[in-house]
N, C-alpha and C positions, 0 to 999 in steps of 0.2 A: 523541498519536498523530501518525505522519506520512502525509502524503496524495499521492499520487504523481499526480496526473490534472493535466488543465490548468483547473482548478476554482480560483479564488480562496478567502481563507480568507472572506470572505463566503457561500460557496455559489453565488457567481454565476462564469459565463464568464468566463475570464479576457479581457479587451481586445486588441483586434487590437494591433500595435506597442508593445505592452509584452513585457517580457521575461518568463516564467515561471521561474522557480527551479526548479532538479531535483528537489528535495524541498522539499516543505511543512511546517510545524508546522501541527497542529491551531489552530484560534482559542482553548481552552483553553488548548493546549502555548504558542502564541506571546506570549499574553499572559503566562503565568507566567515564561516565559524575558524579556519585557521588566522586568517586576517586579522578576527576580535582576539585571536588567543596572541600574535604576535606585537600586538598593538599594544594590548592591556600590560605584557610581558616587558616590554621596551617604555611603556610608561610608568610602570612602575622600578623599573633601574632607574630611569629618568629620575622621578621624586626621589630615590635614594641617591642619589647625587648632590641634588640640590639638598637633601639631609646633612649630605658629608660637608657639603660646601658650608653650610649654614653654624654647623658644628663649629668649626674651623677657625669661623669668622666671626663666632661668639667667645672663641678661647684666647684667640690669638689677634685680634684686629686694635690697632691703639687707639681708637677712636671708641670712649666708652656706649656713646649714642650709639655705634654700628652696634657693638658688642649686647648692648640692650636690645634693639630691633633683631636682631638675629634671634636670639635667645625669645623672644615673642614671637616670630614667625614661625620657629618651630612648633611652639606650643597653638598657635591657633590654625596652622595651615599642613601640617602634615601628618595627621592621624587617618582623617578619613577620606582625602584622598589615596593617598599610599592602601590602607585597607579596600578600597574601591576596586581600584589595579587588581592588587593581588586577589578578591575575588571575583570579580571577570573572569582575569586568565584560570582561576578555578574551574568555573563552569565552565569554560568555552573548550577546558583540556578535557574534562571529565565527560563534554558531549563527542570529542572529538574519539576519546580513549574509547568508548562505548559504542560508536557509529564507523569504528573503523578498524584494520583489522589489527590493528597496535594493541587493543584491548587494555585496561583499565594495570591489569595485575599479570598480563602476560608475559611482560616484555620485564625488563630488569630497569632499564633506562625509563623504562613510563614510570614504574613504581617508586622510585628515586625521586623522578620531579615531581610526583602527585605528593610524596610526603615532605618533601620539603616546601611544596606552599602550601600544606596544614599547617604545616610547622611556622612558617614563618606568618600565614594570620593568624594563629594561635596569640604567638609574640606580639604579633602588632595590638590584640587585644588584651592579653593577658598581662605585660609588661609595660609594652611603651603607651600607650593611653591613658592610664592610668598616675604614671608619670609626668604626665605635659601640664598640669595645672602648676604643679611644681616649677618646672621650667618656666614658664611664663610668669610667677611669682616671681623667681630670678632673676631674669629679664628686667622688671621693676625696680628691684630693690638695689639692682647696677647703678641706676641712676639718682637714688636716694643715700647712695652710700656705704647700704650697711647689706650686703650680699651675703647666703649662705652657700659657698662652692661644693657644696658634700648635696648639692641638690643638683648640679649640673656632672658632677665627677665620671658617671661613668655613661655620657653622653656619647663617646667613641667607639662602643659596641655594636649599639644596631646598624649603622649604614655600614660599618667594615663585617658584619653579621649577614645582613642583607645582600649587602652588593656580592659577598664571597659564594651564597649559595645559590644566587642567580644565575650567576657568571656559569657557575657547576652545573646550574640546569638548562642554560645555553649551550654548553659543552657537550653537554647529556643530548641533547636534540638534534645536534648535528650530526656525532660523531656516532651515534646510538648503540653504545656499548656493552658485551657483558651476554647477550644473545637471550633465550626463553628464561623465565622463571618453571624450575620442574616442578613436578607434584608431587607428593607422596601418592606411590603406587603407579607412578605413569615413567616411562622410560626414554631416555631421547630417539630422537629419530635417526640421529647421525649416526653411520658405524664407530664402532671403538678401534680405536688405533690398534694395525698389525692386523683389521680384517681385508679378507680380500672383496 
């Protein structure tokens, strides 16, 4: 349920100089929409694991069969799942950033991790999709003989891409760094150093 008052999801008043969000999640709703954001966020490192792994064991496996199957499972199993993940955890951040009082552009650390998964399903569509037809040719042509490796080459990017900006935006969520984004024309709240 959503809760439109200036009520915290506690039940208590919300605090003088905090900001109240326009709309609420229930403490039920909020927590289930953290769950899908934590879910979809840990499923998608997930699949970029099994990217690296797959990578890996396409490059380096002496068994040409693995090294074809691998090089085919990327191309047919990791596009739209991996995309799937990363927009869930989209939405379920952008409901969470908008119904709570972290706010979308407030915070330093939200604004960080909302553009790095732009950015990386941006990637996921703009680069690596596009891509995997290719890989999956490759994959084929492993076991016919006559391979082009300038099609698999720089296969080692996205998951050391992925997994490194993830990891930053689980970093980010924990540690939650960096404090208000200011405005033009608006002033901190905190004293400046040397007042009393």
């Amino acid at each position: 349920m959503v809760l439109t008052s200036d009520v915290s999801a506690a039940g208590e008043p919300a605090r003088p100089g905090t900001t109240t969000p326009r709309w609420r999640l229930s403490r039920g709703w909020r927590r289930a929409t953290l769950v899908v954001h934590v879910l979809s966020a840990g499923a998608w490192i997930g699949i970029d694991v099994v990217v690296a792994v797959l990578v890996v064991a396409g490059r380096f496996a002496d068994d040409l069969e693995v090294r074809s199957l691998a090089y085919r499972a990327l191309a047919e199993f990791v596009v739209w799942p991996m995309l799937a993940a990363g927009l869930v955890c989209l939405l379920s951040g952008v409901v969470l950033g908008l119904a709570t009082r972290w706010g979308l552009l407030r915070y330093w650390w939200v604004a960080v991790k909302l553009g790095l998964n732009l950015l990386l399903c941006t990637l996921i569509l703009l680069l690596l999709a596009p891509g995997m037809e290719d890989v999956g040719r490759y994959g084929e042509e492993l076991l016919a003989g006559d391979p082009d490796p300038s099609r698999v080459a720089e296969l080692f990017y996205p998951p050391a891409v992925s997994l490194s900006a993830l990891s930053l935006a689980t970093v980010l969520a924990v540690y939650k760094p960096w404090g208000r984004v200011r405005r033009r024309g608006t002033r901190d709240a905190r004293p400046s150093p040397g007042a009393s």
